[in-house]
N, C-alpha and C positions, 0 to 999 in steps of 0.2 A: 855198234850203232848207238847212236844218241837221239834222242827229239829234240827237236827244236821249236823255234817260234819262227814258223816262215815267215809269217807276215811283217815282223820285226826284220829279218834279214830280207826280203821284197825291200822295204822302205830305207834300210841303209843301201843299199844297191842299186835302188833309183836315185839316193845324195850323190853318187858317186859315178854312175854308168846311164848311157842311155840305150844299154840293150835288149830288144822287144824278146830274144830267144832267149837272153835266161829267165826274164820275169815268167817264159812260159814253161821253162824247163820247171823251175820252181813250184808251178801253180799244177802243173802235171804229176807231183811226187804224190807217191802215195800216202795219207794220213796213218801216226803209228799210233794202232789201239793200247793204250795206257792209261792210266789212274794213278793219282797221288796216293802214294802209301803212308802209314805211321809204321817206324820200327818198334821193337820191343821194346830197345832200350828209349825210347821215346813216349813212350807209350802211358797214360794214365790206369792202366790196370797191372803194369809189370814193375817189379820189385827186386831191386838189383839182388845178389847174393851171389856167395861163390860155392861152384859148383867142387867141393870136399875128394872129391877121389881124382879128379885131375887137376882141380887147384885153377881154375880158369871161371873168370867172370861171368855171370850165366843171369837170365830175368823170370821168375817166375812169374807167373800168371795166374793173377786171381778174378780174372774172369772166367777162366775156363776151366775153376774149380779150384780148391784149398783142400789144406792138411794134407791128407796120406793123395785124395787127387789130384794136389796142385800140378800142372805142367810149367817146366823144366822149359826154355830155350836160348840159344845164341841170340847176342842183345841184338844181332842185326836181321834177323827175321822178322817177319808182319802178318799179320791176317785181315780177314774181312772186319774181322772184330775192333779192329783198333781205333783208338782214341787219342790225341796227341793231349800229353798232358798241359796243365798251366804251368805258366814261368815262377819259378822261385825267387 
């Protein structure tokens, strides 16, 4: 499954078709509950390093604690917490 943008795909479909059943098939789909996420590795709290016993890229988080509690995660994870960082 992907989301979309019905309404963008409504308005090329109407450039192109004048059929009243899809714009209703369309306008009938169910809304998918989702939110823009920030990933780790995207993240203004996460700090890339590499993770020493497997040798694989990894982002700490120092929001959700430092030193002996910093967490540990795969750069492609998110939480509620996130922030996207600014551009370099």
């Amino acid at each position: 499954m992907r989301p979309i943008d019905a309404d963008a795909l409504r308005k090329k479909i109407s450039d192109v078709y004048e059929n009243k059943n899809i714009y209703q098939m369309i306008d009938e789909m169910p809304t998918v509950d989702a939110v823009p996420v920030v990933r780790c590795k995207d993240c203004k709290h996460g700090q890339p390093m590499v993770y020493t016993h497997a040798e694989r890229p990894c982002i700490m988080c120092s929001h959700l604690g430092s030193g002996f509690f910093a967490r540990v995660f795969n750069p492609k994870w998110f939480c509620a917490d996130g922030e996207k960082a600014e551009s370099k």
